[in-house]
GUPAVEX-804490 format. One record per residue (C-alpha): x, y, z. Coordinates in steps of 0.1 Angstrom, whole numbers, plus 5000, padded with zeros to 4 digits. Layout:
// residues N
+------+------+------+
|   c1 |   c2 |   c3 |
+------+------+------+
|    X |    Y |    Z |
...
+------+------+------+
***
This chain:
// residues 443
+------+------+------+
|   c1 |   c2 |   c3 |
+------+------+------+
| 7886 | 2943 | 6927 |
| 7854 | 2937 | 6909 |
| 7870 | 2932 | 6877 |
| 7878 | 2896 | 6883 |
| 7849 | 2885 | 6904 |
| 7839 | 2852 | 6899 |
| 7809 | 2846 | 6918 |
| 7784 | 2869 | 6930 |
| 7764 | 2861 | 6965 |
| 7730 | 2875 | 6966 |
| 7710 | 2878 | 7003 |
| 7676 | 2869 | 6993 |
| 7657 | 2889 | 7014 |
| 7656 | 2927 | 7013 |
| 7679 | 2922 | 6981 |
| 7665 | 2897 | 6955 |
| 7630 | 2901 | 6972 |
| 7612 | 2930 | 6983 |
| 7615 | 2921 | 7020 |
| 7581 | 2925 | 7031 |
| 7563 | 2895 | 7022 |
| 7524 | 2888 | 7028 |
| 7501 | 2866 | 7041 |
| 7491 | 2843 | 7016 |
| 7475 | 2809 | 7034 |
| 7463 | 2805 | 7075 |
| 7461 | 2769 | 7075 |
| 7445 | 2755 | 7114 |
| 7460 | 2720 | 7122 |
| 7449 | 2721 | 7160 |
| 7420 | 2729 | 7183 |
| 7420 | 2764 | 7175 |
| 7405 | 2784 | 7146 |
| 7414 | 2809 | 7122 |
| 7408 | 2840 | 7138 |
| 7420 | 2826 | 7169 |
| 7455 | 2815 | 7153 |
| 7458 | 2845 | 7135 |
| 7454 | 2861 | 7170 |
| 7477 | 2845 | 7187 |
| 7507 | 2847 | 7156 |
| 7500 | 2887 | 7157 |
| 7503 | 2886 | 7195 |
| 7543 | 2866 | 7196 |
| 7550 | 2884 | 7164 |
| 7542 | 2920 | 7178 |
| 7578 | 2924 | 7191 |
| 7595 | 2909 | 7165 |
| 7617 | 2925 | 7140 |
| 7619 | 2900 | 7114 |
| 7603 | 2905 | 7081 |
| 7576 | 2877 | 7085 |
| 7560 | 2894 | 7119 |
| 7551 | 2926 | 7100 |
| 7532 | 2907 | 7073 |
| 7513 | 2893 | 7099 |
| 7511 | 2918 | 7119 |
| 7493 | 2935 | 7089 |
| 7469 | 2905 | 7081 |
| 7461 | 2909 | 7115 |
| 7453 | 2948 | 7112 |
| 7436 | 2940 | 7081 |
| 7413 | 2912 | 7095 |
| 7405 | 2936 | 7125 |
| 7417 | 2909 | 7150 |
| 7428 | 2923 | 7186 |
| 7464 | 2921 | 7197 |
| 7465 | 2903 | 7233 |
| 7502 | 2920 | 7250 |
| 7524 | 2883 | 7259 |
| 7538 | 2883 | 7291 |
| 7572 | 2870 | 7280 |
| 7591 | 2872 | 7247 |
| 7624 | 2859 | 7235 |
| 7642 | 2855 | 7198 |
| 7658 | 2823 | 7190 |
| 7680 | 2832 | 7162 |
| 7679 | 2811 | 7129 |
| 7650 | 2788 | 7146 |
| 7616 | 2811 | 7154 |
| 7604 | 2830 | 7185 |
| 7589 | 2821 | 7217 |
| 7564 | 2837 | 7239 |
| 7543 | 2831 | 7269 |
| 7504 | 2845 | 7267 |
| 7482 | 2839 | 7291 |
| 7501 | 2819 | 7312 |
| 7508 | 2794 | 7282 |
| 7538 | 2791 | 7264 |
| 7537 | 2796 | 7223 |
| 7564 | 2786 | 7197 |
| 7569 | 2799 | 7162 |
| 7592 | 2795 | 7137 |
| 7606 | 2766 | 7116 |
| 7605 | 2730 | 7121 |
| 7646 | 2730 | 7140 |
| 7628 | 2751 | 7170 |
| 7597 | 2724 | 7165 |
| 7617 | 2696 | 7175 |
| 7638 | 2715 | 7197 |
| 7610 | 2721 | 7221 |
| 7601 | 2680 | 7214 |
| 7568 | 2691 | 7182 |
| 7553 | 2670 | 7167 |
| 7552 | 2684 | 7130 |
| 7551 | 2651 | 7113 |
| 7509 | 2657 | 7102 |
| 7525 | 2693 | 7090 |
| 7553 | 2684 | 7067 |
| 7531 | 2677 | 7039 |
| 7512 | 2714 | 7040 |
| 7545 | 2730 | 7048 |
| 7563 | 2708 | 7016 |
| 7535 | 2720 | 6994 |
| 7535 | 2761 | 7006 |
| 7573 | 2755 | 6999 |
| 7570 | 2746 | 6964 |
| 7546 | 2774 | 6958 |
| 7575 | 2795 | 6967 |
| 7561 | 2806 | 6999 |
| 7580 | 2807 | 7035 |
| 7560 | 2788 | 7062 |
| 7560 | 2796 | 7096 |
| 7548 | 2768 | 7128 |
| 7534 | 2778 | 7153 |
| 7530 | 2751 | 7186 |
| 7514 | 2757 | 7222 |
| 7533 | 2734 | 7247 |
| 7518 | 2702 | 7233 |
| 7509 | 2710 | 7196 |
| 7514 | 2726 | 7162 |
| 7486 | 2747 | 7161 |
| 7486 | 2761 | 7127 |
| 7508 | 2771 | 7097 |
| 7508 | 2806 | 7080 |
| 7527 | 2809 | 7042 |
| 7537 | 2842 | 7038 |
| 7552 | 2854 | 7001 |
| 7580 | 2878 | 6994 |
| 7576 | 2895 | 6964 |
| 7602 | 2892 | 6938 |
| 7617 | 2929 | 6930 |
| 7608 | 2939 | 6891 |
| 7645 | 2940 | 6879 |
| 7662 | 2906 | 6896 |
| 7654 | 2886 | 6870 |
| 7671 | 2913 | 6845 |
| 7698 | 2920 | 6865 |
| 7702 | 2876 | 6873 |
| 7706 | 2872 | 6835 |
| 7732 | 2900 | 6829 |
| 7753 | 2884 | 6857 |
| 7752 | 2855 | 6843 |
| 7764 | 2868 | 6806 |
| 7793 | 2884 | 6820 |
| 7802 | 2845 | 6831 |
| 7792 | 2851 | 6868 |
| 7783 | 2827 | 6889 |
| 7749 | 2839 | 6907 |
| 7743 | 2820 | 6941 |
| 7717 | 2830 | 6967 |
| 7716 | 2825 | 7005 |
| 7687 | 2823 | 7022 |
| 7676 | 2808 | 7055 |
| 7645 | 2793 | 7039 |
| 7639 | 2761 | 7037 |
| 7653 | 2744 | 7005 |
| 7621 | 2737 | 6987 |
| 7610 | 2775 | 6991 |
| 7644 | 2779 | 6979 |
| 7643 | 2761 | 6952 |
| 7609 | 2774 | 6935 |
| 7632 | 2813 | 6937 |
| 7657 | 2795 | 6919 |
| 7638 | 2780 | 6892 |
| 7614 | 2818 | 6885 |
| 7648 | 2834 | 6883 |
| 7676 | 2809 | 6870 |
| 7699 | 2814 | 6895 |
| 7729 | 2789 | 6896 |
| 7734 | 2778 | 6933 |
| 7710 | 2778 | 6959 |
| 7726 | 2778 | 6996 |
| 7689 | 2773 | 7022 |
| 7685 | 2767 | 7051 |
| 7716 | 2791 | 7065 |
| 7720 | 2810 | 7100 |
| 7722 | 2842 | 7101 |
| 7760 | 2837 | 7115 |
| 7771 | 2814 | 7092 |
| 7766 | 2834 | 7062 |
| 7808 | 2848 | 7065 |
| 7811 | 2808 | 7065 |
| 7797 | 2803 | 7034 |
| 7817 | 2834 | 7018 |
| 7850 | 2821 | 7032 |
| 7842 | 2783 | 7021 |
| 7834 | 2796 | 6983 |
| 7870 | 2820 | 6988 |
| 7886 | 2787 | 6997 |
| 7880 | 2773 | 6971 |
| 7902 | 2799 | 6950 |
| 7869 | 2822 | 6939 |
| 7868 | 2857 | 6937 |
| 7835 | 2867 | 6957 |
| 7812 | 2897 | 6958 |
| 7790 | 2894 | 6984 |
| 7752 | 2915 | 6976 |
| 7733 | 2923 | 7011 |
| 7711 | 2952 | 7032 |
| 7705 | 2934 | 7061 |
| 7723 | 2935 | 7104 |
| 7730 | 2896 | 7093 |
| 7745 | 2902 | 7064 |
| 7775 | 2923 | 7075 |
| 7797 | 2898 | 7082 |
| 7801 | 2883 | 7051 |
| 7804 | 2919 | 7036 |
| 7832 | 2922 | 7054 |
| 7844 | 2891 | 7044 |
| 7839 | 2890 | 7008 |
| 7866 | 2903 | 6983 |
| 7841 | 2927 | 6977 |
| 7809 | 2939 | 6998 |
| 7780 | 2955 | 6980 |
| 7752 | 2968 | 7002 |
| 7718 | 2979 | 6990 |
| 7712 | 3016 | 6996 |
| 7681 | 3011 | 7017 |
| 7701 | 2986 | 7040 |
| 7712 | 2985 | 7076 |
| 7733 | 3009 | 7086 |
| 7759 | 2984 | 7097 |
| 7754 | 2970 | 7061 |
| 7766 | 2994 | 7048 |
| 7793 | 3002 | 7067 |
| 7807 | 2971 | 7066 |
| 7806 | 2975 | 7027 |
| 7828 | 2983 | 7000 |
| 7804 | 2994 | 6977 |
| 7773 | 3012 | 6987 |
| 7747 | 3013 | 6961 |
| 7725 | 3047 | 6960 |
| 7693 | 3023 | 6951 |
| 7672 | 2993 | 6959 |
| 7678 | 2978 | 6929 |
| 7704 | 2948 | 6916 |
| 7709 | 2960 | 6881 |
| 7731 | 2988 | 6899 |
| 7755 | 2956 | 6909 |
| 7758 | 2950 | 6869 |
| 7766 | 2981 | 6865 |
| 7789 | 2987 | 6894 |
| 7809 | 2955 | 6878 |
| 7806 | 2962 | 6845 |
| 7818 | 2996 | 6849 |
| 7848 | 2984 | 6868 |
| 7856 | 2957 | 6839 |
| 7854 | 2992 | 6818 |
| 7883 | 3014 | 6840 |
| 7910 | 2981 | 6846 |
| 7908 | 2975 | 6807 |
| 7912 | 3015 | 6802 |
| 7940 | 3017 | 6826 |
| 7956 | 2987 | 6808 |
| 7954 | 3001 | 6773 |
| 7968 | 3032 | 6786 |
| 7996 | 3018 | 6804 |
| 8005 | 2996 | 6775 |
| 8006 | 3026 | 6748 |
| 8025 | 3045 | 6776 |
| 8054 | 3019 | 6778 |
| 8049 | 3011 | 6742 |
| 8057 | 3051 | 6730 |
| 8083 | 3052 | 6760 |
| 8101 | 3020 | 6749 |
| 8108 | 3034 | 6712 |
| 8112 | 3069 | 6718 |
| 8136 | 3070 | 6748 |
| 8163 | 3051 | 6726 |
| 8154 | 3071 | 6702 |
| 8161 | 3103 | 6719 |
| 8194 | 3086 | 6735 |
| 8211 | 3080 | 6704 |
| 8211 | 3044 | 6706 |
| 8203 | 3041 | 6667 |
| 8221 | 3069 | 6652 |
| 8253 | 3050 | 6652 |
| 8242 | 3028 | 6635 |
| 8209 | 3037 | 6611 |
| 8216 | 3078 | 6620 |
| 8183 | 3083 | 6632 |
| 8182 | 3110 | 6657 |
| 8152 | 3129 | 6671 |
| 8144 | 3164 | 6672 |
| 8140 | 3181 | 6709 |
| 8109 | 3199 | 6689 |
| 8095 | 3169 | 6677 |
| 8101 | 3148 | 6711 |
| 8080 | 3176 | 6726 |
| 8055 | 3177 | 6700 |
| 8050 | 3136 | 6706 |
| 8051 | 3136 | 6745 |
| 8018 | 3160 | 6741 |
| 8005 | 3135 | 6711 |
| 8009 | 3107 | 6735 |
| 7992 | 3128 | 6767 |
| 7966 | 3142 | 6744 |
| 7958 | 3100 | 6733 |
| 7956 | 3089 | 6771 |
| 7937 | 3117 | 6782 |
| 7910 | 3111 | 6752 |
| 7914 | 3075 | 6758 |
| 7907 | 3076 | 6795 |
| 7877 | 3104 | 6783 |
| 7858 | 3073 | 6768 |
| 7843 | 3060 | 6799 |
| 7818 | 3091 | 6794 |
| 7803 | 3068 | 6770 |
| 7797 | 3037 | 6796 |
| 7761 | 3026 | 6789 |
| 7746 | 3024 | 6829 |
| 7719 | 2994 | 6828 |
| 7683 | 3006 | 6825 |
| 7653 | 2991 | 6833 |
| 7631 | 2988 | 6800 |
| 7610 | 3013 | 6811 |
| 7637 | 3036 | 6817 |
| 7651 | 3032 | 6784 |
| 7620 | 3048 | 6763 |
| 7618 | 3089 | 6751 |
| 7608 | 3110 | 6779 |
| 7574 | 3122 | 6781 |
| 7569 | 3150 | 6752 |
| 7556 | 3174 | 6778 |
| 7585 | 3180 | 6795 |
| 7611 | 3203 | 6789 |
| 7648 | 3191 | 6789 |
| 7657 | 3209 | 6822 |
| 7628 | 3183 | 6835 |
| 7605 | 3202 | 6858 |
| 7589 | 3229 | 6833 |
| 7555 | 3215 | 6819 |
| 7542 | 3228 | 6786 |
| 7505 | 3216 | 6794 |
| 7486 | 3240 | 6808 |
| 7470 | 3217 | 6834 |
| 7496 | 3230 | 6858 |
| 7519 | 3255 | 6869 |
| 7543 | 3262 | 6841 |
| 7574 | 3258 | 6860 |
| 7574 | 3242 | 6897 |
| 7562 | 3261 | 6926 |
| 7582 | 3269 | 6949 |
| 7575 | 3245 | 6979 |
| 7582 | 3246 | 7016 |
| 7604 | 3219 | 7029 |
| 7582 | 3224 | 7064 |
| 7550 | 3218 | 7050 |
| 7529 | 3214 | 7014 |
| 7502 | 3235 | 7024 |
| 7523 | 3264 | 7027 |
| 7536 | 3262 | 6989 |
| 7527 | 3289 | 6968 |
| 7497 | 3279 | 6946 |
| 7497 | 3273 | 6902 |
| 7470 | 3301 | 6901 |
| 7443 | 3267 | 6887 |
| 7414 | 3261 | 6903 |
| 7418 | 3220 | 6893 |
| 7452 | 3217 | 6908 |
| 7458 | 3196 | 6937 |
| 7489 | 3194 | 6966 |
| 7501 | 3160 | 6978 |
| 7532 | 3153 | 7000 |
| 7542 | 3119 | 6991 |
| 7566 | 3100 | 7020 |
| 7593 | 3083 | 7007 |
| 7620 | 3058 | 7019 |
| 7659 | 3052 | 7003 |
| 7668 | 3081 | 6999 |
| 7704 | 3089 | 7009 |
| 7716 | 3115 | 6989 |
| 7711 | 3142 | 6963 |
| 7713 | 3118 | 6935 |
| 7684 | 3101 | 6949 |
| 7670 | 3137 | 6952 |
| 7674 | 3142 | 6919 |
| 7663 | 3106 | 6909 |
| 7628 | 3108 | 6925 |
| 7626 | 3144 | 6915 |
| 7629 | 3131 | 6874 |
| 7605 | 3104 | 6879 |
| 7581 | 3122 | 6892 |
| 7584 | 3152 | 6868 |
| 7578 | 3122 | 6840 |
| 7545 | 3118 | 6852 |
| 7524 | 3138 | 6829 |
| 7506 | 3163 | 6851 |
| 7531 | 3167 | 6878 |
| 7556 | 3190 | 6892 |
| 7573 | 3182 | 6921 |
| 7597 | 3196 | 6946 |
| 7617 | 3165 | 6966 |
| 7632 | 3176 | 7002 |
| 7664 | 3151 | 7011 |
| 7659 | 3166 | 7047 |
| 7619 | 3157 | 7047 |
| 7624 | 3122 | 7025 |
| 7593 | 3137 | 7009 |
| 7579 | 3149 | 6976 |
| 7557 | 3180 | 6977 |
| 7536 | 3179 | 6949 |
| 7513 | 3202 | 6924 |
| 7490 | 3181 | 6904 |
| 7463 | 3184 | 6876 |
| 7431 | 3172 | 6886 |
| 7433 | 3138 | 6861 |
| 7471 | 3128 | 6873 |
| 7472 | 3091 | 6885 |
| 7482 | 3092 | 6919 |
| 7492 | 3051 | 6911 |
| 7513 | 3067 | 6884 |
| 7531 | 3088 | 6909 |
| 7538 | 3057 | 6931 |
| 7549 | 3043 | 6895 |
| 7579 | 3060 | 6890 |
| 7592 | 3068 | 6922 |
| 7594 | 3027 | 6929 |
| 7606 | 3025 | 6895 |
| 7632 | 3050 | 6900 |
| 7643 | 3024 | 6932 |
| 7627 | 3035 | 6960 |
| 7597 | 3031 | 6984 |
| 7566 | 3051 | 6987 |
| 7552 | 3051 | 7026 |
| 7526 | 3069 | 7024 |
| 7507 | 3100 | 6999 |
| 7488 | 3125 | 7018 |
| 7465 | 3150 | 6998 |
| 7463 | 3188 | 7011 |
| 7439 | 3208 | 7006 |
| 7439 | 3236 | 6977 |
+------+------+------+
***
């Protein structure tokens, strides 16, 4: 049960980080240049499905650099990838697969030491003979870890991370965020091991995670949490699911928990407490004695007092306080009415049109001439409180109606001329989830 976890694992990509880091520094230790390097990373990366390859597979897009097909590809898990291109075989990945395939990296530690205490993840990459080049890549840090690290921690849980970084990158996340315990450097299959060595050592463990890797040690821990945006076998494997991309939800989930064992507990205690005077009471067991007796009436009377004080007990959780984001916690914006999607400006449609979940063009217009229709694309959502989640943020937005379709994972929007499309973009990731892409039709 949550209630007495003692230390709480966090997966650090995907769950303490965004999981899609960028290309930060393309650093040429070989023969070849920049473009070249960047060239051939983009080519070995192209069919890989680790977060690293699609940051430079977009540095690649962004730079304009062509994408050469390899002729041979293979995933060494925990180490890097190889491919052949051209006839010529390529390595990249971390220094184990470096001296695995017999690398010198020893002119590259010093660039990949310093990228590392940046807080950036390098990656190698070799031809048959040579390292060729280093790229650092960054994953951003998601606005509300740091929050949700320091509530952990005052509800005297131990925070630890595992991450299969190298112990210097590591190490620089630890110190932004003050997390306890750092665990680098670990395989993707020997994050259960970790789980079970920390539950052998007597520790209630809750295990945080979204990712294929991280399932076993969901399954594992005393509890599994898996982010809502996660793997399907994630979250499967998990006890708790949670409906957004965001960690203050785990705070919640355990401080809610603490909330309903202490409530149970009180309520068991007055139960047996009542039932431990009164039954004598209504036995007899004192009349002899003191000649107190008790009234079937009144014995009625204070079995429904006692019901009516457990029920009204138990009612109190209504009050829990769910952890907000400091954003979150200020007045809604004065335009909007309470029911959240009528606007009292008159830059827009009064109430929200009524959208088509097939397509934005065929919603029905505002009758203004300065309104505009976007359908914004949007990832994580699971369920209709996420419907109603992005539907609230976006109704926030001053200027802004919306209509969100579960079915779609879209947002078809009516906006006034002057609304922030940024703004938009804003609140949804706010509200925990990911904006793919905003399309604007036209009027």
């Amino acid at each position: 049960m949550t209630h007495s976890v003692q230390s709480v694992v966090l997966d650090k990509t995907g769950t303490i980080t965004q999981g899609k880091p960028v290309v930060t520094d393309i650093i040429q230790t070989g023969s070849v240049g920049e473009r070249q390097l960047l060239k051939i990373a983009a080519a070995m990366e192209a069919k890989s499905e680790h977060p690293l390859a699609d940051a430079i597979m977009e540095k690649a897009k962004e730079e304009k650099v062509s994408v050469p097909a390899t002729e041979e590809f293979e995933a060494v898990p925990g180490k890097g990838i190889q491919a052949k291109l051209n006839g010529k075989w390529y390595y990249a990945g971390n220094l184990r697969l470096m001296e695995e395939k017999g690398i010198d990296c020893s002119e590259s530690k010093r660039q990949m030491e310093q990228l590392a205490e940046d807080g950036k993840t390098p990656l190698l990459f070799a031809d048959e003979k040579e390292v060729i080049g280093i790229i650092g890549a960054a994953d951003i840090v998601k606005p509300t870890s740091a929050q949700a690290i320091r509530e952990l921690k005052k509800l005297g849980i131990e925070v630890i991370m595992l991450t299969g970084d190298n112990k210097r990158t590591a190490a620089a996340i630890q110190r932004q965020l003050g997390i306890d315990t750092v665990i680098a450097e670990v395989l993707p299959q020997d994050k259960e091991r970790e789980v079970a060595k920390l539950q052998s050592e007597g520790r209630k463990v809750a295990m945080v995670g979204d990712g294929m890797n991280d399932a076993p040690a969901l399954a594992r821990a005393d509890v599994g949490i898996a982010i809502g945006a996660g793997t399907d076998v994630a979250i499967e494997s998990a006890d708790i699911v949670l409906m957004k991309n965001d960690l203050l939800d785990v705070v919640t989930a355990i401080g809610l928990s603490k909330a309903v064992i202490r409530n149970i507990k009180e309520n068991l205690f007055w139960a047996f407490f009542y039932n431990a005077c009164g039954i004598p009471l209504a036995a007899g067991v004192f009349y002899t004695a003191f000649g107190w007796k008790l009234s079937p009436m009144f014995g009625a009377a204070a079995m429904s007092l006692s019901s009516f004080f457990v029920v009204m007990n138990a009612l109190r959780l209504r009050f829990f306080h769910v952890l907000k984001k400091p954003e979150e916690s200020q007045n809604a914006d004065p335009h909007l009415s309470a029911a959240g999607n009528t606007q009292k400006t008159g830059d827009v449609c009064s109430a929200n049109p009524s959208y088509s979940t097939e397509s934005a063009a065929e919603a029905e217009g505002c009758g203004t001439q300065n309104s505009r229709k976007m359908v914004m694309k949007i990832d994580g959502m699971m369920c209709s409180h996420c419907q109603a989640a992005v539907t609230k943020a976006l109704n926030k937005v001053p200027g802004v109606t919306a209509r969100v379709s579960l079915e779609d994972n879209a947002a078809y929007i009516q906006a006034s001329e002057n609304a922030d499309v940024e703004q938009m973009k804003e609140a949804v990731e706010d509200a925990g989830y990911e904006v793919v892409g905003i399309e604007e039709k036209a009027g």
